[in-house]
N, C-alpha and C positions, 0 to 999 in steps of 0.2 A: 737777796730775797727771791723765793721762787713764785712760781706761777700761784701757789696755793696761797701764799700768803697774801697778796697784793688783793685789794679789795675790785668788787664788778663796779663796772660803771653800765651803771642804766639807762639807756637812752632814749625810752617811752615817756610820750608825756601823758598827764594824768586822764585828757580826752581819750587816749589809746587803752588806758588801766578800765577806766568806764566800759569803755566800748567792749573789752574783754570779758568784762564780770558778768556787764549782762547777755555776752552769748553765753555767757557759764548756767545764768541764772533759765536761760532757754533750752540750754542741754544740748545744745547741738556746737561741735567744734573742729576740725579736720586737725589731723594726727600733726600735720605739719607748722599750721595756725599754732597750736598749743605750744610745740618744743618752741618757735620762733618766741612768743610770747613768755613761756620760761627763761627764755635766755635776757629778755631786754624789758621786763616789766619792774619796775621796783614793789618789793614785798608791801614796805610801810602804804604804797597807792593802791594796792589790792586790797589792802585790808579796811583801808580809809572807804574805798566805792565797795566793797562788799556788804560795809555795814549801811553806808549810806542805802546802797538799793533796797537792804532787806526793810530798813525801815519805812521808806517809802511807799515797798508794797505791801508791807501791813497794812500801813496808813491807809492804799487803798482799798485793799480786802473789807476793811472797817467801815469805809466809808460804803462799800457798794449793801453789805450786810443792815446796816444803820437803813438806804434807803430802800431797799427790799423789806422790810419790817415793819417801814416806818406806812406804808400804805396798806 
């Protein structure tokens, strides 16, 4: 079995996937932060805190629109 075959092992934990998505979600991230975090994030925990934050900040968007309105 070579190098390509054998599966990554990812060694972020899911506090670190968080903490990633939402500099992602800020837009600011240094070339180095990124590849490091390519290499040792797990996909499935990116994709788990991407949805979770998106919804969160709808939730809030909604929430600040609702009381902008509501007065």
């Amino acid at each position: 079995m070579d190098d390509m075959d054998k599966p990554t092992q990812r060694k972020a934990s899911f506090g670190a996937t968080v903490k990633a998505v939402l500099w992602s979600f800020f837009g600011v991230r240094k070339k180095s932060d990124y590849e490091r975090d390519a290499q040792q994030l797990n996909p499935v925990h990116v994709i788990i805190a991407g949805i979770i934050a998106a919804i969160i900040f709808v939730v809030t968007l909604l929430l600040i629109v609702k009381s902008v309105v509501a007065q």
